[in-house]
DRENKOLGU-829045 format. One line per field, with one value per residue: x, y, z of N, C-alpha, C, O in turn; residue number from 0; residue in one letter. Coordinates in Angstrom, 3 decimals, decimal comma. Each point is the difference from the previous one (the first is absolute). Example, Ala and Ser with C-alpha at 12.3 -4.5 7.8 and 13.67 -1.06 7.14 Angstrom:
2
n_c1 <- 13,190_-1,386
n_c2 <- -5,690_1,069
n_c3 <- 7,800_-1,385
ca_c1 <- -0,890_0,820
ca_c2 <- 1,190_1,190
ca_c3 <- 0,000_0,060
c_c1 <- 0,900_-0,770
c_c2 <- 1,200_1,090
c_c3 <- 0,000_0,730
o_c1 <- 1,036_0,509
o_c2 <- -0,019_1,108
o_c3 <- 0,665_0,169
n <- 0_1
res <- A_S
END
This chain:
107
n_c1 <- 19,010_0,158_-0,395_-0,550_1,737_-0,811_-2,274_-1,278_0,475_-1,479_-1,755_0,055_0,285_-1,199_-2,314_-0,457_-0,446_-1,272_-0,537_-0,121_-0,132_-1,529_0,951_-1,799_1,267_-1,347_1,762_2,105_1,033_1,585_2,105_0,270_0,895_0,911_1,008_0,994_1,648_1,462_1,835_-0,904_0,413_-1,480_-2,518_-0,332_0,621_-1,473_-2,483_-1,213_0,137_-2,489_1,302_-1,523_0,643_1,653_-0,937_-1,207_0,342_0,587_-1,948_0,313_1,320_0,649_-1,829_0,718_1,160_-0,947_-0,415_2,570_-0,798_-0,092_-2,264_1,063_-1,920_-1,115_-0,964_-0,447_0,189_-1,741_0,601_-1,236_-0,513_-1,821_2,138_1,243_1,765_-0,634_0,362_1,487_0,460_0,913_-0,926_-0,734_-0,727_0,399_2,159_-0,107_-0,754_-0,641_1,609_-0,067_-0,168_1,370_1,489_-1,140_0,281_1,808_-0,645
n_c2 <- -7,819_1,772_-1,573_-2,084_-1,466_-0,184_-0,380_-1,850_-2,012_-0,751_-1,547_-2,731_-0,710_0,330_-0,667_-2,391_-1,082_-0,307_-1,868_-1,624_0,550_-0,534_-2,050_1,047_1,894_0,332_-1,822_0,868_2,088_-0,854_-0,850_2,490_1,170_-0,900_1,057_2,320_-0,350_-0,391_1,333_-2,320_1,026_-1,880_0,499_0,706_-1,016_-1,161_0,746_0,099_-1,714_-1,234_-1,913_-1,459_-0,842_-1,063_-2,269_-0,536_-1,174_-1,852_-1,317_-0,478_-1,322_-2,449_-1,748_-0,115_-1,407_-1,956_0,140_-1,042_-2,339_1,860_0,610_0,416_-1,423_-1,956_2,146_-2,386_1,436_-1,299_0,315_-0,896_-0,617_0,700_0,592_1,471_1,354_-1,346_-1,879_1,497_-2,174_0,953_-1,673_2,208_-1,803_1,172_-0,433_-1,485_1,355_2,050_0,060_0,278_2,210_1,996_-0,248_0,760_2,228_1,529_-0,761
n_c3 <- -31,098_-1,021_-1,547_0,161_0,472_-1,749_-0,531_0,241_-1,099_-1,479_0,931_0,095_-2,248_-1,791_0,161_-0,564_-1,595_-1,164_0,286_-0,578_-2,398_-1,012_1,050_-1,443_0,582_2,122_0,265_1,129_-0,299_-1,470_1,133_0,145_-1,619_-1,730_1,163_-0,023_-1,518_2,788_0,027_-0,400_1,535_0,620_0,507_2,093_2,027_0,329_0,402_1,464_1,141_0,265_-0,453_1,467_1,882_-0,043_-0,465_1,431_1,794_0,476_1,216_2,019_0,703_-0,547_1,263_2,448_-0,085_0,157_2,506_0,355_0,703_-0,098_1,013_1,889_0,053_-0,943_-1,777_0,782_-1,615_1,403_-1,935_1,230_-1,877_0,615_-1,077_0,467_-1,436_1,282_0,899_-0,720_1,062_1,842_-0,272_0,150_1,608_1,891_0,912_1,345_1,413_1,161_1,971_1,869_1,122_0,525_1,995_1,954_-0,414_0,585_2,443
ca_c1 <- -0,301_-1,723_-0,310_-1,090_0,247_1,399_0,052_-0,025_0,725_0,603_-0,139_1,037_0,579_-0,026_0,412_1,674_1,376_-0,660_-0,631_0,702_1,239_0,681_1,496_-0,756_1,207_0,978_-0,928_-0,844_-0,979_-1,400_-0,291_-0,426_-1,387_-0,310_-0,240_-1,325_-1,039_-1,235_1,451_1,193_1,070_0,447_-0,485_0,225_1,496_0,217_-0,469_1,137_1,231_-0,281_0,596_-1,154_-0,449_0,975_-0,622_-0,502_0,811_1,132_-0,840_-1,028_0,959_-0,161_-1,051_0,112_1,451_-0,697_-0,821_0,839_-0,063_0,920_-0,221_-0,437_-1,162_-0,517_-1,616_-0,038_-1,623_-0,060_-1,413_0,255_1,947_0,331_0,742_0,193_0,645_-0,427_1,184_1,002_-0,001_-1,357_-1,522_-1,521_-1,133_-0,926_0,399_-0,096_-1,827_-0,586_0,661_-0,579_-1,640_0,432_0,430_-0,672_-1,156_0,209_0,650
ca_c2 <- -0,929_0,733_1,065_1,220_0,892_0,603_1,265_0,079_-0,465_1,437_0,962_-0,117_0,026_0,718_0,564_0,111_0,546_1,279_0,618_-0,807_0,479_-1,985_-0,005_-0,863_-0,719_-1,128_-0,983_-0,732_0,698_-0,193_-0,865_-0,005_1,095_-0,448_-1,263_0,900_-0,197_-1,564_-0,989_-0,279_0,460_-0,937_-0,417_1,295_-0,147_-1,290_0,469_1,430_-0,566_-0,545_0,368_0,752_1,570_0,824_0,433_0,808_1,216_0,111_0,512_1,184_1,563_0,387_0,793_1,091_0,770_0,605_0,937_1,107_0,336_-0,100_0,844_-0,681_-0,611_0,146_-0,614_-0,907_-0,600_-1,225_-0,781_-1,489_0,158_1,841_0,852_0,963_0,371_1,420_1,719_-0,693_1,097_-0,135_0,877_-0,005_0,095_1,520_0,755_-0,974_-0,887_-0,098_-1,271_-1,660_-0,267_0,346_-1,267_-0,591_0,728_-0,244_-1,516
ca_c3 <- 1,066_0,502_-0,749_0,726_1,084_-0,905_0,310_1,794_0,384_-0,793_0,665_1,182_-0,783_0,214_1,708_0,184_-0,980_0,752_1,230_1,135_-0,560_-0,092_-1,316_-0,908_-0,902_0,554_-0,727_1,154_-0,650_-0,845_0,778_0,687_-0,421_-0,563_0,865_0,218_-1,174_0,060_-0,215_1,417_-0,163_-0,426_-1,118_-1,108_-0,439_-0,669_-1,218_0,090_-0,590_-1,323_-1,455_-1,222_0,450_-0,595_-1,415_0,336_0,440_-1,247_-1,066_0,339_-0,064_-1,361_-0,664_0,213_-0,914_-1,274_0,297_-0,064_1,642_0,403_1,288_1,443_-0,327_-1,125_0,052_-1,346_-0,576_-0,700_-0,987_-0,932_-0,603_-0,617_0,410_-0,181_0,862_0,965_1,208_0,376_1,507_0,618_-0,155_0,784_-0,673_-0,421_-1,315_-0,781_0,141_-1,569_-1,255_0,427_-0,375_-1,615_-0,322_-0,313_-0,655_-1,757_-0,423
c_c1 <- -1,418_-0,361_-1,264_0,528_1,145_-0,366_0,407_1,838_1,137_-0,363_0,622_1,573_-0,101_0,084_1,289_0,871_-0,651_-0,513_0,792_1,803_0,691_0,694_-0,587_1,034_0,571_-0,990_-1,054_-1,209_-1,034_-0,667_-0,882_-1,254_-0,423_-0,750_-1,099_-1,308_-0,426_1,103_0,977_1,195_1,230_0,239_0,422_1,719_-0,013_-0,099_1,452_1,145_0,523_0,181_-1,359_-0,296_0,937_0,380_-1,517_0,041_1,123_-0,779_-0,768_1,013_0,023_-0,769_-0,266_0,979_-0,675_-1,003_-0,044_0,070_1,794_0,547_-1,071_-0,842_-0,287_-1,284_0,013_-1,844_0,251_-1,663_0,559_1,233_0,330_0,300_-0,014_0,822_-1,048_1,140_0,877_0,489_-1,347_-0,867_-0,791_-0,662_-1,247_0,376_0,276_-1,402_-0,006_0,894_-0,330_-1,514_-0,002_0,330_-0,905_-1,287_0,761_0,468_-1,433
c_c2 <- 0,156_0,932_1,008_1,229_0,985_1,572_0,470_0,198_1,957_1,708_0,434_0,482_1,896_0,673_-0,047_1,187_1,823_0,729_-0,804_-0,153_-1,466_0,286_-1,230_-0,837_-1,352_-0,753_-0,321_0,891_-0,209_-1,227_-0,211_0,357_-1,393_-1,387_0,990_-0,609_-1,400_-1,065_0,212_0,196_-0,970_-0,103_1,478_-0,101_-1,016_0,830_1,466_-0,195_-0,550_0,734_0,272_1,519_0,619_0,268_0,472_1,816_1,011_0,629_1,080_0,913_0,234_0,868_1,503_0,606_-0,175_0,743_1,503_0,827_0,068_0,755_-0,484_1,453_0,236_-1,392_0,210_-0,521_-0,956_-0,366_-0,956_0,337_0,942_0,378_1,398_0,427_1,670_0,860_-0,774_1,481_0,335_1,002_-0,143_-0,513_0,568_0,500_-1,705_-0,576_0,632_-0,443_-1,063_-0,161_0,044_-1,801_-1,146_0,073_-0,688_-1,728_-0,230
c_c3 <- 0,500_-0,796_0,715_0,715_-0,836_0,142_1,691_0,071_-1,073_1,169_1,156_-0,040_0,045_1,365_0,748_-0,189_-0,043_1,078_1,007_0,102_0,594_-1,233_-0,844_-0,828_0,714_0,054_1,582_0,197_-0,588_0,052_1,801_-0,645_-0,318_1,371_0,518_-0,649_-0,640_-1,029_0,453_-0,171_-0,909_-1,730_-0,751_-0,397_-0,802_-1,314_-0,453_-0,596_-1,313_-1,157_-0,693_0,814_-0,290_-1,320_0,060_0,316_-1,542_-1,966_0,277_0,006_-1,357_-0,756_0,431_-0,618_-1,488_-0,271_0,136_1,488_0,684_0,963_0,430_0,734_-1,407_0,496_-1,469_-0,048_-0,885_-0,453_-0,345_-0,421_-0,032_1,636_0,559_1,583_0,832_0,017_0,612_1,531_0,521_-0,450_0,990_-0,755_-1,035_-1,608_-0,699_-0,407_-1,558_-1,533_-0,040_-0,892_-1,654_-1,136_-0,149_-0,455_-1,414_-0,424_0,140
o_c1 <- -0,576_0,015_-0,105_-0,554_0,876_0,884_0,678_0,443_0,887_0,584_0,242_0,498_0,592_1,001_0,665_0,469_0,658_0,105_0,403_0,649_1,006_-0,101_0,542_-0,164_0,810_-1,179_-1,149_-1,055_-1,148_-1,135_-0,377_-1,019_-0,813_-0,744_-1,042_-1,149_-0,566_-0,503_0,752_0,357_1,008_0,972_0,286_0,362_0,998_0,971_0,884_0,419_1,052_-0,473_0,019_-0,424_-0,470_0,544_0,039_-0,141_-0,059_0,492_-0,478_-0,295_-0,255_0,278_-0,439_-0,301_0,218_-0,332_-0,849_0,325_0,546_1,223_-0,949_0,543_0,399_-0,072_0,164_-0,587_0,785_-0,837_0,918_0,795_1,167_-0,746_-1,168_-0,388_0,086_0,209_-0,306_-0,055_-0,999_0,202_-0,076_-0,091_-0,512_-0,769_0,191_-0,121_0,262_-0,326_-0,107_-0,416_-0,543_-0,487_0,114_-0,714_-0,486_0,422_-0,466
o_c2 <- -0,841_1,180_1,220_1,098_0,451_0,803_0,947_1,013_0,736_1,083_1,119_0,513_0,504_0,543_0,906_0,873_0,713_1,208_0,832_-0,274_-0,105_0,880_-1,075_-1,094_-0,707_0,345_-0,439_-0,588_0,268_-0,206_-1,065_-0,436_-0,248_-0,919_-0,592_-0,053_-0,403_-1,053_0,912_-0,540_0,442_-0,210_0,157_0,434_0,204_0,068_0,219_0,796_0,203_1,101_0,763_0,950_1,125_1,033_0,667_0,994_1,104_0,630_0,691_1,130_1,118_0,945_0,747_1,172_0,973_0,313_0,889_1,163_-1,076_0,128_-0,399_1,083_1,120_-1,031_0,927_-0,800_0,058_-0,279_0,055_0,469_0,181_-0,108_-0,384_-0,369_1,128_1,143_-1,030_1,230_-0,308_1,215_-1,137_0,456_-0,328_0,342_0,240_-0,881_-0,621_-0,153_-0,620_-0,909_-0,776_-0,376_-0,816_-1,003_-0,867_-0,323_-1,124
o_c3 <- 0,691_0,353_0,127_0,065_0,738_0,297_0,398_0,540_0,431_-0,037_0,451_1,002_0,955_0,466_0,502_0,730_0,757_0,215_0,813_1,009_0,702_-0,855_0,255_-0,539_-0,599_-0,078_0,052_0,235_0,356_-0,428_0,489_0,536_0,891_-0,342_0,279_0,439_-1,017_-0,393_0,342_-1,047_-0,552_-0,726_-1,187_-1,093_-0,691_-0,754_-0,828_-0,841_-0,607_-0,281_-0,966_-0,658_-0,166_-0,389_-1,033_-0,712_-0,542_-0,936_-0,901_-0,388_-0,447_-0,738_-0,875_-0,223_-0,722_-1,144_-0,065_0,242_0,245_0,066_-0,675_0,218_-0,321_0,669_-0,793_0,728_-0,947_0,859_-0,818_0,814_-0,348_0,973_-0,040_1,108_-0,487_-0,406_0,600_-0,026_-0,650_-0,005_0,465_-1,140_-1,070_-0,899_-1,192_-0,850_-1,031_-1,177_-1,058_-0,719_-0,786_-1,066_-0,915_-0,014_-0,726_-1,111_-0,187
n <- 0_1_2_3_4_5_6_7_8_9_10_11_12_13_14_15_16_17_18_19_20_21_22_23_24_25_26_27_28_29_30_31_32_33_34_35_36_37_38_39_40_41_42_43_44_45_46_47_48_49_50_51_52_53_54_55_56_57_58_59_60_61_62_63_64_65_66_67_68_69_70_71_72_73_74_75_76_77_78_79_80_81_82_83_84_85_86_87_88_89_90_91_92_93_94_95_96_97_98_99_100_101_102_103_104_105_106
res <- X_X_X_X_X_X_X_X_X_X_X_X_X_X_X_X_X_X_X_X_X_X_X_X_X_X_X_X_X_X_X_X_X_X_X_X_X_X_X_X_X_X_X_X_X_X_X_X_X_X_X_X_X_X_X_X_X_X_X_X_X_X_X_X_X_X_X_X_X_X_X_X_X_X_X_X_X_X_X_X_X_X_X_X_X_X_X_X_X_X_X_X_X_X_X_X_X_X_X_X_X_X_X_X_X_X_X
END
């Protein structure tokens, strides 16, 4: 609905659900985050609902399950088509950067 705002709107999203310990799983939730981030509460249920955001939704779980993501948090590196699974569960930063740098030194 705002692509500009998808990282803004993934960060809110986060804070929530971590630091603020909001329940991200209910729809009025992510419906409130989402009206934070300049849509209207209207427009975000109309979309939310839709048989293309739920086939949507429905492929990205796919492609994470062929990624072999299947624990909550996983950091997934993307080049153009190329793939690569980081770490599946939380990592510090600190101990993920020089994978990160390694990854993209060698793409």
């Amino acid at each position: 609905l705002k692509p500009e705002a998808a990282f803004d709107f993934l960060h809110a999203l986060h804070e929530a659900f971590y630091a603020l310990g909001r329940d991200i799983t209910r729809i009025d939730e992510l419906a409130s985050i989402a009206r934070e981030q300049g849509v209207t509460k209207a427009d975000f249920m109309a979309h939310f609902g839709s048989s293309a955001m739920r086939d949507a939704t429905e492929a990205d779980f796919a492609s994470a399950r062929a990624l072999g993501v299947d624990a909550f948090p996983a950091v997934v590196l993307q080049q153009g088509e190329q793939h690569s699974l980081l770490t599946l569960g939380y990592q510090p930063f600190n101990r993920l950067q020089p994978q990160i740098r390694r990854w993209l030194e060698a793409g």
